[in-house]
Backbone as JSON, one array per atom type, in Angstrom:
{
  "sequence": "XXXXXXXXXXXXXXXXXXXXXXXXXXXXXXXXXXXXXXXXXXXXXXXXXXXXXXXXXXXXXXXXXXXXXXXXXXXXXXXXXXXXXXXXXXXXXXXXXXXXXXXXXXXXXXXXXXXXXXXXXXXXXXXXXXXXXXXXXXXXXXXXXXXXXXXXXXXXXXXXXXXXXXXXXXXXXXXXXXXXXXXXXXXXXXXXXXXXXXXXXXXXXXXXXXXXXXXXXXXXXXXXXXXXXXXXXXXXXXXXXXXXX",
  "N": [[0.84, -1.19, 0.0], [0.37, 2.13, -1.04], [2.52, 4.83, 0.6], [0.72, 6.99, 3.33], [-0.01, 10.73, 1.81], [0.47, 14.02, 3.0], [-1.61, 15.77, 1.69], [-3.56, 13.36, 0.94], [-4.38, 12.83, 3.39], [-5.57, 15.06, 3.87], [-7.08, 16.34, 2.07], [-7.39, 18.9, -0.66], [-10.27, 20.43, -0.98], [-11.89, 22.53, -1.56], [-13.92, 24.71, -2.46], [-15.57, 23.06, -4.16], [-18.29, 23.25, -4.85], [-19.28, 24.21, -7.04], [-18.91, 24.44, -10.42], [-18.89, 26.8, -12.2], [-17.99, 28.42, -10.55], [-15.54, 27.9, -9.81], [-14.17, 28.2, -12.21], [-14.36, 31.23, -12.81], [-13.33, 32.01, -10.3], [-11.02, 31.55, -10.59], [-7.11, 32.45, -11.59], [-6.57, 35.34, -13.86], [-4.81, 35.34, -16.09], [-4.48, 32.38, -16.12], [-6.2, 31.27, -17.29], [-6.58, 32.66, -19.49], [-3.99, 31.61, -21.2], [-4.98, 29.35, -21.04], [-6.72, 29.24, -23.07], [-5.34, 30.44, -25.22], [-3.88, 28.03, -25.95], [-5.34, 26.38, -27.3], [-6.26, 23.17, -27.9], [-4.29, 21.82, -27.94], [-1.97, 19.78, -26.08], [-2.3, 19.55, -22.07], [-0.63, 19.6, -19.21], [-1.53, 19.08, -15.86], [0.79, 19.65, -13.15], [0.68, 18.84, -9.77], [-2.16, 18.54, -9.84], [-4.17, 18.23, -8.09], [-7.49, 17.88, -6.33], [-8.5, 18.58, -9.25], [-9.55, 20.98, -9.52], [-7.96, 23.38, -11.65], [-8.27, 21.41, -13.71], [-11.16, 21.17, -15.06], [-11.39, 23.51, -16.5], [-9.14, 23.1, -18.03], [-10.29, 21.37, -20.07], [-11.9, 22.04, -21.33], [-10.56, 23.35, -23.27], [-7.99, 21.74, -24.33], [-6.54, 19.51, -26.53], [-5.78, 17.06, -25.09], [-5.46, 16.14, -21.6], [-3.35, 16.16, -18.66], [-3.14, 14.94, -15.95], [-1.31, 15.1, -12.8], [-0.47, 13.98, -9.74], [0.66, 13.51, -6.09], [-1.15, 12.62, -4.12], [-3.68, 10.26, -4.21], [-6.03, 10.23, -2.84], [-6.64, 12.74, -3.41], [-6.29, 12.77, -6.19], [-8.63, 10.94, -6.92], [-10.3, 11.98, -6.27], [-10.88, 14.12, -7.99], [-11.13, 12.7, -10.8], [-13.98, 11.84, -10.32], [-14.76, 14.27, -10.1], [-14.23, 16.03, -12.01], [-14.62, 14.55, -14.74], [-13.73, 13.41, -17.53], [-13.68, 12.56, -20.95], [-11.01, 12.98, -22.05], [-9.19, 13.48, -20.37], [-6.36, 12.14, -18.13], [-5.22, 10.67, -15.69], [-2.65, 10.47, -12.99], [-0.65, 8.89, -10.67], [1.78, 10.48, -9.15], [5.24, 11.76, -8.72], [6.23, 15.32, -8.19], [9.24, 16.13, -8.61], [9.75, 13.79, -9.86], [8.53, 13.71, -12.33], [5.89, 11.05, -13.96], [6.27, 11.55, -16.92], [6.99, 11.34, -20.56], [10.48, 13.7, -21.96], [9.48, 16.69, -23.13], [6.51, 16.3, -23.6], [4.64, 17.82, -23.29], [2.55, 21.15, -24.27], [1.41, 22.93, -23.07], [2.28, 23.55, -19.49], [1.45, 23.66, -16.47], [1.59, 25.07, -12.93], [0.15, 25.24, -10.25], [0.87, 26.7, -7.45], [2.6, 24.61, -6.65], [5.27, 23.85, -6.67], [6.57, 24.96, -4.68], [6.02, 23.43, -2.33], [7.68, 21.14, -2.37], [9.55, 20.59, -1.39], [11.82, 20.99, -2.64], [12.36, 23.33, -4.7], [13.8, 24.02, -6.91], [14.27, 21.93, -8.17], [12.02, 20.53, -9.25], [10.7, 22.85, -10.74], [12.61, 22.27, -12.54], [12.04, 20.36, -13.65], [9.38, 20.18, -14.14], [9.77, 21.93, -16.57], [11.26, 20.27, -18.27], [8.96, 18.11, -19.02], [7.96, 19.95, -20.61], [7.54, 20.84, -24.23], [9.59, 22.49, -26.87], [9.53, 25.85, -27.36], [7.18, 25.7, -25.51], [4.83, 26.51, -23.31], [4.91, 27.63, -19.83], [2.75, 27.92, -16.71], [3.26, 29.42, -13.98], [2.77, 29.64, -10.33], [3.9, 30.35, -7.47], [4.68, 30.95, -3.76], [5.24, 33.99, -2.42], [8.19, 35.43, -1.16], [8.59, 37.91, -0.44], [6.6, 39.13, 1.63], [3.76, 39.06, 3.95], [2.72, 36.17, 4.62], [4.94, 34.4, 5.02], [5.92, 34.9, 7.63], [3.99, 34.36, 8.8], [3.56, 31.32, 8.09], [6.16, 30.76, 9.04], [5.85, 30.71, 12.41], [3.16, 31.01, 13.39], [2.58, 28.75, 12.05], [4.24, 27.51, 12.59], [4.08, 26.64, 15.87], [1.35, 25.64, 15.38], [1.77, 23.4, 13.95], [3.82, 22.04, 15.49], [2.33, 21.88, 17.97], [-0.02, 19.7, 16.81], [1.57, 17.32, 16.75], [0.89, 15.93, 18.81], [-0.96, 13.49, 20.55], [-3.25, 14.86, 22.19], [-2.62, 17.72, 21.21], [-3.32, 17.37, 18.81], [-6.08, 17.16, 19.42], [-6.57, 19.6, 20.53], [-6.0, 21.34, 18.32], [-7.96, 20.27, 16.74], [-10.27, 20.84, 17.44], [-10.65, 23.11, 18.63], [-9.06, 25.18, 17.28], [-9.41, 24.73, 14.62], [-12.21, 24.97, 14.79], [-12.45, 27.94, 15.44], [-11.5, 28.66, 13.14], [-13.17, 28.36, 11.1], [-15.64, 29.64, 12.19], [-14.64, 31.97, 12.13], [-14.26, 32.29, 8.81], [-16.85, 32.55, 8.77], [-18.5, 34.56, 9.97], [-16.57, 36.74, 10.19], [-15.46, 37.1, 7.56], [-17.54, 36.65, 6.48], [-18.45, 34.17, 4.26], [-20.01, 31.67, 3.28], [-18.7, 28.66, 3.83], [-18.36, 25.19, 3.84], [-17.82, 23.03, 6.85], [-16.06, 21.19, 6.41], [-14.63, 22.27, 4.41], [-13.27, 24.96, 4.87], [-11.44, 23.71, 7.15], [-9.75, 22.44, 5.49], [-8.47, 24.39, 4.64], [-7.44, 25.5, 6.44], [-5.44, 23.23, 7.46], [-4.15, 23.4, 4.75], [-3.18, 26.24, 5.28], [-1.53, 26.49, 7.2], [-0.41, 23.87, 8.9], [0.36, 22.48, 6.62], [3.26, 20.74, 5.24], [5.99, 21.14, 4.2], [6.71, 24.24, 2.77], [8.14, 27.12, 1.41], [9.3, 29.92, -0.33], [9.32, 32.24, -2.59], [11.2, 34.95, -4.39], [11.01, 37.33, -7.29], [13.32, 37.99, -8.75], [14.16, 35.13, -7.97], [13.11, 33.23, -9.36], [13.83, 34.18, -11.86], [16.32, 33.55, -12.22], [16.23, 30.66, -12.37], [15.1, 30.71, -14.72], [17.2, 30.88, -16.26], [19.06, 29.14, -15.93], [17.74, 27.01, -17.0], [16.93, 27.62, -19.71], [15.31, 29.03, -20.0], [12.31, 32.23, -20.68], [10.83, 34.77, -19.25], [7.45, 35.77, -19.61], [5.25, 36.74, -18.84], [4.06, 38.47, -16.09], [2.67, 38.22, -12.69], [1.76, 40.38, -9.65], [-0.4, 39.25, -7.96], [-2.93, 39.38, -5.76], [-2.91, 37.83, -3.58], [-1.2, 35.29, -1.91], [0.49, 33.95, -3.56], [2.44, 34.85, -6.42], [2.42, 35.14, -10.04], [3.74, 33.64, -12.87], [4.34, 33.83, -16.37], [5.93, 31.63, -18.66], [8.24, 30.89, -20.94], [9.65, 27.76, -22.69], [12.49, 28.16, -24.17], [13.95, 28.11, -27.52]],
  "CA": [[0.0, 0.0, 0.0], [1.38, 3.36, -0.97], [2.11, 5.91, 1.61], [-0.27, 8.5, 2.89], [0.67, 12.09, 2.11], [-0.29, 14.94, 3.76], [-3.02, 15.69, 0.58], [-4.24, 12.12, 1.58], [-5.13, 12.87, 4.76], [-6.33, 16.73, 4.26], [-7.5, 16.8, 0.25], [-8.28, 20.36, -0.12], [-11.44, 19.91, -1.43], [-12.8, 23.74, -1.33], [-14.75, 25.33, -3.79], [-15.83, 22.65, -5.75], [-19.67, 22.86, -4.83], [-20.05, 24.94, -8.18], [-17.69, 24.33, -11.58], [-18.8, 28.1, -12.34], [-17.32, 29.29, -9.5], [-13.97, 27.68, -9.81], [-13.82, 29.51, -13.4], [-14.94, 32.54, -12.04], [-12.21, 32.43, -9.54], [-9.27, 30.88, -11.55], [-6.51, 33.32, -12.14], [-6.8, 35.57, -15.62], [-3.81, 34.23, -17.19], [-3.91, 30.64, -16.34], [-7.26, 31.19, -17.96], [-5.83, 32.92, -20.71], [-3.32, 30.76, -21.38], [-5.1, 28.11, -21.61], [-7.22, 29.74, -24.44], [-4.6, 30.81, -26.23], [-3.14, 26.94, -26.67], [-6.53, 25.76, -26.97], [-6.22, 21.98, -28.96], [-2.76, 20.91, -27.93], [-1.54, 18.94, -24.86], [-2.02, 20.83, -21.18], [-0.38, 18.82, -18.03], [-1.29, 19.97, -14.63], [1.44, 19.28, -12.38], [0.27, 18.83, -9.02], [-3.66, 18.92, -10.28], [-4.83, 18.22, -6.75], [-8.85, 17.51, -6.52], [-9.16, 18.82, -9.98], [-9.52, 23.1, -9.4], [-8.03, 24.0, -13.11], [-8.55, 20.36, -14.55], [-12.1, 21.77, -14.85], [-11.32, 24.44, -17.78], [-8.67, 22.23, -19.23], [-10.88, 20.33, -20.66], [-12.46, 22.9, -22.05], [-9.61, 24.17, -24.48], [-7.01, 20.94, -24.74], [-7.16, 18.48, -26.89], [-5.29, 16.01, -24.19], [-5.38, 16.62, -20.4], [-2.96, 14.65, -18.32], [-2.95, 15.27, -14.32], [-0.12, 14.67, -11.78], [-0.53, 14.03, -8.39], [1.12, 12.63, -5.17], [-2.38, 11.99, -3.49], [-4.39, 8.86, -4.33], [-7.03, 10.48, -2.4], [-7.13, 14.04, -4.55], [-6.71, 11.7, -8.07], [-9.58, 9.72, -7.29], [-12.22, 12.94, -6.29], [-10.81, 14.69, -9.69], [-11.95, 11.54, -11.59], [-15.46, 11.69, -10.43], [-15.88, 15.61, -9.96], [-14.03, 16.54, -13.63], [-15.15, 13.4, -15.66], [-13.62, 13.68, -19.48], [-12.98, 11.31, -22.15], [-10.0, 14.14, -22.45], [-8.44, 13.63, -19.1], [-5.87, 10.72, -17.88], [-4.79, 10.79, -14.1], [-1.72, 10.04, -12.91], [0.04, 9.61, -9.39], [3.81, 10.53, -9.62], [5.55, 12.73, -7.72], [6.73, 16.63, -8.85], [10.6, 16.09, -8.14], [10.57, 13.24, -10.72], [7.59, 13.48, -12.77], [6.51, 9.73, -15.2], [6.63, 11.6, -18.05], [8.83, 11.96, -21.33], [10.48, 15.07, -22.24], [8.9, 17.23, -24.39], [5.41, 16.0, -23.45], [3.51, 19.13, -23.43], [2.26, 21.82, -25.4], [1.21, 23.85, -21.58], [2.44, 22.73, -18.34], [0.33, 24.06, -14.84], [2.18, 24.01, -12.04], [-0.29, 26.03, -10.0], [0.74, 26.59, -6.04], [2.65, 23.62, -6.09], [6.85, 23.4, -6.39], [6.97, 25.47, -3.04], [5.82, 22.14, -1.34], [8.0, 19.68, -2.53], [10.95, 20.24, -0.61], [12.94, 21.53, -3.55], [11.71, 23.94, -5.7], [14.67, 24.32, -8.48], [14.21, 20.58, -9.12], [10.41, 20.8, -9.44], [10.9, 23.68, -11.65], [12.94, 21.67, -13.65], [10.72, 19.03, -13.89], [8.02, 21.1, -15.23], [10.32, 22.54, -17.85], [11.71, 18.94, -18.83], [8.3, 17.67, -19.6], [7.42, 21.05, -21.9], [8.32, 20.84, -25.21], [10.47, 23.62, -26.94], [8.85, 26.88, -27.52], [5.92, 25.76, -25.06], [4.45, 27.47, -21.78], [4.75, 27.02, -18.15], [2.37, 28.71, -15.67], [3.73, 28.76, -12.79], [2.95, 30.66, -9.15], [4.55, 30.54, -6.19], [4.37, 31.78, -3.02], [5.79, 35.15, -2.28], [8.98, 35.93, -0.54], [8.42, 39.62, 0.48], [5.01, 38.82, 2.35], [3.81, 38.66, 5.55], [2.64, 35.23, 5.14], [6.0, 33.84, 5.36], [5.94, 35.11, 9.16], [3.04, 33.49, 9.25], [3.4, 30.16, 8.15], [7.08, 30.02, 10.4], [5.59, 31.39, 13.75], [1.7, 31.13, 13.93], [1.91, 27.58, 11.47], [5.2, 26.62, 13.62], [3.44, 26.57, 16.57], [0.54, 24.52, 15.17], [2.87, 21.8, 13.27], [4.6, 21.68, 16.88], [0.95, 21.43, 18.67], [-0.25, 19.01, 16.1], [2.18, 16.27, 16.65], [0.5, 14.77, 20.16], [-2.73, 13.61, 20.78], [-4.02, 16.35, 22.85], [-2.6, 18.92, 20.69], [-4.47, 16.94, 17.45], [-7.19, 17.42, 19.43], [-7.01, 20.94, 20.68], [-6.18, 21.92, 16.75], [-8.95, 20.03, 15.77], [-11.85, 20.96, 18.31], [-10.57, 24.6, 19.16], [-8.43, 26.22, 16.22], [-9.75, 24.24, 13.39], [-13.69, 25.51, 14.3], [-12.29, 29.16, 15.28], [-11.06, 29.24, 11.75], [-14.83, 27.88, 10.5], [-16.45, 30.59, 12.62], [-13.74, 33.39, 11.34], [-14.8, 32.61, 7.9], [-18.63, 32.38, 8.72], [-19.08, 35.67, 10.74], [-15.26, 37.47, 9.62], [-15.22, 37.0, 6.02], [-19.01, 36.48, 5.91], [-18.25, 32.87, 3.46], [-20.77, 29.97, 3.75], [-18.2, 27.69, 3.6], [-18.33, 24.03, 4.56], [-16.47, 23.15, 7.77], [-14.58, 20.24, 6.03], [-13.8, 23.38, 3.71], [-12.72, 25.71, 6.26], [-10.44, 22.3, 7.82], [-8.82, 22.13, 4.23], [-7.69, 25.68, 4.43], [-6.46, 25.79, 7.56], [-4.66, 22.6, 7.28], [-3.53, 24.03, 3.77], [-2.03, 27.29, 5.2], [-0.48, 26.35, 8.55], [-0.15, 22.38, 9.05], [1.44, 21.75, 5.36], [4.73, 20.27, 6.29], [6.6, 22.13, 3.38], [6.9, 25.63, 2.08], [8.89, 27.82, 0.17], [9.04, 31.42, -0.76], [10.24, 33.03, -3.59], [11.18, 36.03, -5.34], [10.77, 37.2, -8.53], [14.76, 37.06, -9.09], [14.79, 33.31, -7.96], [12.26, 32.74, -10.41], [14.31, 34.69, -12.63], [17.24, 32.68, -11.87], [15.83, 29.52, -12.32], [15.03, 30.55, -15.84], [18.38, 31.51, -16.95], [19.36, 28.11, -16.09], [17.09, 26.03, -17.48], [16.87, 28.35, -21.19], [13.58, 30.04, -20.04], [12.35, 33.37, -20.33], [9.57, 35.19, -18.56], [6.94, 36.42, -20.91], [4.34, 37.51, -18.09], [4.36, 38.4, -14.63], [1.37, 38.95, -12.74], [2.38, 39.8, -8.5], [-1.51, 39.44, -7.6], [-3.54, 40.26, -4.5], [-2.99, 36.9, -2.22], [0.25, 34.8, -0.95], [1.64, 33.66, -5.11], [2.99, 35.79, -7.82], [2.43, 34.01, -11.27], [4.88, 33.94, -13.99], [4.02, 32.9, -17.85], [7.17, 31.24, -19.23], [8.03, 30.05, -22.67], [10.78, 27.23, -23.1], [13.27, 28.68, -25.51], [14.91, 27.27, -28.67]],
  "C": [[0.88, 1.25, 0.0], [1.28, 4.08, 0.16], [1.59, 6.97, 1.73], [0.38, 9.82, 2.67], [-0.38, 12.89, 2.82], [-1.55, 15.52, 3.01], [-3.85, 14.48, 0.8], [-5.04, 12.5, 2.02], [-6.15, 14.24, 4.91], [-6.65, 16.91, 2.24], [-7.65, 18.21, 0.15], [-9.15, 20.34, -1.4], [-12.08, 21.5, -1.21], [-12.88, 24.19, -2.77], [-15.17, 24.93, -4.37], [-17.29, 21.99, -5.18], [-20.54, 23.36, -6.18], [-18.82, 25.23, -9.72], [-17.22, 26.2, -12.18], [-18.12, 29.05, -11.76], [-16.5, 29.25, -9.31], [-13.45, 28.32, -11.11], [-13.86, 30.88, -12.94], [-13.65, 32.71, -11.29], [-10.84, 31.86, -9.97], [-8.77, 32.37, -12.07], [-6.73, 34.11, -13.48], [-6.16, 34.96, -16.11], [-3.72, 33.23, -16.78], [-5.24, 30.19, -17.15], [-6.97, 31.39, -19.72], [-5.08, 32.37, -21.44], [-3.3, 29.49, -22.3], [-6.24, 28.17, -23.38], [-6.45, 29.85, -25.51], [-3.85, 29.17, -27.01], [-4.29, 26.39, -26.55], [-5.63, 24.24, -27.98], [-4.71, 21.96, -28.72], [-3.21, 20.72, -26.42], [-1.32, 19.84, -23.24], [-1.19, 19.44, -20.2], [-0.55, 20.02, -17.41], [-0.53, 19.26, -13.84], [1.38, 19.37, -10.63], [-1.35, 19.17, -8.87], [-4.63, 19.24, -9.0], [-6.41, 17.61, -7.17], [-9.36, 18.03, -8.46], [-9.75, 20.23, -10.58], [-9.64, 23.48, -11.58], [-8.28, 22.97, -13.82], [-10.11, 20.77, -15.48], [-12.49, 22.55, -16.32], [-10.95, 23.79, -18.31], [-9.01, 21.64, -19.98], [-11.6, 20.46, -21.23], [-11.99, 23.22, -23.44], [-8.3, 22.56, -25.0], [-7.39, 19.9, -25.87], [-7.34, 16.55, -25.98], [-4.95, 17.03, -22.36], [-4.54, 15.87, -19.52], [-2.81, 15.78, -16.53], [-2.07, 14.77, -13.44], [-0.39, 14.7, -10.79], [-0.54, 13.25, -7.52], [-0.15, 11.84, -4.02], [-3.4, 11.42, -4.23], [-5.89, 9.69, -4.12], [-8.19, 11.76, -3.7], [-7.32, 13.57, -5.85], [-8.23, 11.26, -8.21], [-11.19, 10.8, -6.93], [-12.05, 13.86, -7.53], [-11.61, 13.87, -10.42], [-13.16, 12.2, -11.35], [-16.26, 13.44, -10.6], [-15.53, 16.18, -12.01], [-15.16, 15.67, -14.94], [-14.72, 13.87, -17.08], [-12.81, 12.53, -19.84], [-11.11, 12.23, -22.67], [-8.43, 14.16, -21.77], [-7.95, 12.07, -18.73], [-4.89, 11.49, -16.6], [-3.55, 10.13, -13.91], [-0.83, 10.0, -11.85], [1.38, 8.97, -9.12], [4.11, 11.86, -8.62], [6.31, 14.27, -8.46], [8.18, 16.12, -9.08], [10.63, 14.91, -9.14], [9.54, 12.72, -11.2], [7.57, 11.93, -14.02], [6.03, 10.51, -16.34], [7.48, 11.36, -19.19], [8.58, 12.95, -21.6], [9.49, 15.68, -23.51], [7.54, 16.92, -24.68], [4.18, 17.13, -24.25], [3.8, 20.12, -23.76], [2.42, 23.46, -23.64], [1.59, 23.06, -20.29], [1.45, 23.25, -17.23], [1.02, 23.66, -13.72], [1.49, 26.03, -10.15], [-0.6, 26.46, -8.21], [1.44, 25.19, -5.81], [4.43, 23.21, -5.65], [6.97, 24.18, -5.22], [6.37, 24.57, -1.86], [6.07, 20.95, -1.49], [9.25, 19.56, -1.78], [12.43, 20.63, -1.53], [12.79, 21.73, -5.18], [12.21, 24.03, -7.17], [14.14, 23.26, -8.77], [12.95, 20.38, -9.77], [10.11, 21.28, -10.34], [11.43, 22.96, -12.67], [12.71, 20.38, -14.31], [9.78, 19.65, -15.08], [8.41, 21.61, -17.05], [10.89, 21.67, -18.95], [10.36, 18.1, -19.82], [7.74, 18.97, -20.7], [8.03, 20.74, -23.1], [8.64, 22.21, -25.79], [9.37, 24.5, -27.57], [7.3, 26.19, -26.57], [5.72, 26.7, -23.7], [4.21, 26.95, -20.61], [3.96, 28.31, -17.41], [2.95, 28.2, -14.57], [3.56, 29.88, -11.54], [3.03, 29.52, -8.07], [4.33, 31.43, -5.51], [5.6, 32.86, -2.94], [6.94, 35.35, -1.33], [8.76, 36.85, 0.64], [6.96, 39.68, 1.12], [4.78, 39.11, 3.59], [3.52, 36.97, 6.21], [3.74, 33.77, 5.36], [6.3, 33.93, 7.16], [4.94, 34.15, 9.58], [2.8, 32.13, 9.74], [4.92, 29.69, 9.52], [6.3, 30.22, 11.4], [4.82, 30.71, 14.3], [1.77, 29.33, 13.43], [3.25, 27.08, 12.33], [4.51, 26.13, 14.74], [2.5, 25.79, 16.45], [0.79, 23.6, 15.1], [3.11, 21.18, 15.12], [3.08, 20.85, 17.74], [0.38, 19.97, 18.48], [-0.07, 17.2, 16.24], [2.02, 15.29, 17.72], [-0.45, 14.72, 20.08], [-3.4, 14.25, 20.85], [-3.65, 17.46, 21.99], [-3.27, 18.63, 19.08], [-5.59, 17.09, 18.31], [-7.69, 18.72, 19.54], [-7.1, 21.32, 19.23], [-7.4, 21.53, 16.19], [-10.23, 20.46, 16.33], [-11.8, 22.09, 19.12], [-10.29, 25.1, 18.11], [-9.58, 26.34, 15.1], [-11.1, 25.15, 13.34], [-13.35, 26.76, 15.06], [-12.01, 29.66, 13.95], [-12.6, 29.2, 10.94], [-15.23, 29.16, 10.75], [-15.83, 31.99, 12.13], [-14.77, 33.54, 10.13], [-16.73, 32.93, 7.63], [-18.92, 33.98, 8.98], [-17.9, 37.32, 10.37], [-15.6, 38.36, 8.54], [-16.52, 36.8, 5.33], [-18.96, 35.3, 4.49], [-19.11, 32.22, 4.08], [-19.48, 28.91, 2.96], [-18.51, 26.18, 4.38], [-17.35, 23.14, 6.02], [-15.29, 22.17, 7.48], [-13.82, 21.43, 5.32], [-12.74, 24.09, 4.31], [-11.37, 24.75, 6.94], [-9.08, 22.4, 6.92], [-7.38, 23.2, 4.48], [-6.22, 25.61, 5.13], [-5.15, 24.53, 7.74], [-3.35, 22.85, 6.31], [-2.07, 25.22, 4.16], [-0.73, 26.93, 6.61], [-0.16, 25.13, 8.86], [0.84, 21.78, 8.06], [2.97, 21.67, 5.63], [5.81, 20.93, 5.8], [5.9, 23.42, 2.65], [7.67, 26.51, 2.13], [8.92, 28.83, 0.19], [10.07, 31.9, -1.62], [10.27, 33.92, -4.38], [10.98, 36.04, -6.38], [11.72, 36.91, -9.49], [15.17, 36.4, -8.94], [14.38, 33.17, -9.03], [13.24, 32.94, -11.84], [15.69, 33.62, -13.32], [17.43, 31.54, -12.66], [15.82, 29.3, -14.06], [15.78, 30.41, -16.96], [19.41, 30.07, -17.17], [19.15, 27.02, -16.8], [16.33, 26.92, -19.27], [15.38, 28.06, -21.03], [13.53, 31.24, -20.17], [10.72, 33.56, -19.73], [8.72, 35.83, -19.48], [5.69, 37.19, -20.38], [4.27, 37.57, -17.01], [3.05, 39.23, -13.66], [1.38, 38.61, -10.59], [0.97, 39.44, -7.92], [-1.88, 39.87, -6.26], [-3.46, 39.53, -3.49], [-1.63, 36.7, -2.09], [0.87, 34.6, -2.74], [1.53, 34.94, -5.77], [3.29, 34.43, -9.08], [3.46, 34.85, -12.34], [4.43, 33.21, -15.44], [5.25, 32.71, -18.38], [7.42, 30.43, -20.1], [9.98, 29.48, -22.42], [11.65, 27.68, -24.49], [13.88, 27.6, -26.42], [15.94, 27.05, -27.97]]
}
């Protein structure tokens, strides 16, 4: 039996009570993007439950999905459903592709939780083929939620790891974070939703942060360039990047 990951155990399963509403809230350019290469080959690299699989399947002609949880593969399947789409659970850091796979890659919130982002990165860029496009965001460097996740999500992780402190997190924090978003943020969210999050932002065992001159970096190495840069309004900054000749 494979081993559980931390997506296993915590899927993040939010938002997907309405397909409209995950378009609706999908980035512009990963939207864009995917318009623009409509009818060729997309991979999402770390697809998770399925979020952008959703559109893809809209514009590709082939959809192929990556992901280290069993759990998240198998509620994509049933919530996406396309004769379009083929699932696949492999790990970022040494994806089963071959090179030169894809037309678009997607790698959307995900190499800042593998434990080592260049390689990830160069994963993504390995399976693109030449002149194709990588979306890619990451979380932010210059933030505050880098304080965050060491400090406030240190402290949890630490909590977390005994009985009693899996229980306080789960039957104090967990439904202060529920009631935040209920009465806060005024969201009807679901409290497994709400669970996801919070698991999401402060429990996840890895994360990352990076500038726009790592990114930069990264590209110079691996004969990329940046072709759009977009720092947005939450924790990632997205980058559109075309594999060069």
């Amino acid at each position: 039996m494979a081993e559980q990951t931390f997506y296993d155990n915590t899927p993040f399963e939010y938002g997907y009570s309405s397909k409209a509403e995950i378009i609706v809230n999908m980035n512009p350019l990963l939207k864009k993007v995917m318009k623009d290469n409509a009818g060729k080959v997309f991979c999402d690299i770390g697809c998770g439950c399925g979020r952008n699989l959703v559109y893809a399947v809209k514009y590709a002609s082939k959809v192929v999905g990556v992901d280290l949880s069993k759990a998240s593969l198998d509620f994509a399947k049933k919530y996406v459903e396309s004769e379009k789409l083929d699932l696949i659970e492999g790990d970022n850091l040494t994806i089963p592709l071959e090179s030169n796979f894809a037309d678009l890659v997607v790698s959307d919130g995900v190499c800042h939780h593998t434990g080592d982002t260049v390689k990830a990165f160069s994963e993504c860029v390995r399976i693109l083929k030449t002149d194709g496009v990588l979306y890619l965001a990451v979380y932010k460097k210059y933030r505050y939620y880098p304080l965050i996740y060491y400090i406030v999500g240190g402290f949890f992780r630490m909590t977390y790891k005994s009985k009693i402190g899996m229980y306080i997190v789960e039957n104090l924090f967990v439904k202060l974070h529920y009631l935040m978003y209920k009465v806060l943020k005024k969201k009807q969210l679901k409290k497994m939703e709400t669970r996801n999050i919070f698991f999401d932002y402060f429990i996840t065992p890895i994360a990352t942060f990076q500038s726009y001159s790592d990114v930069k970096s990264w590209c110079n190495d691996y004969n990329c360039s940046i072709k759009n840069y977009a720092r947005t309004s939450g924790n990632c900054h997205v980058f559109i990047i075309n594999k060069d000749v």
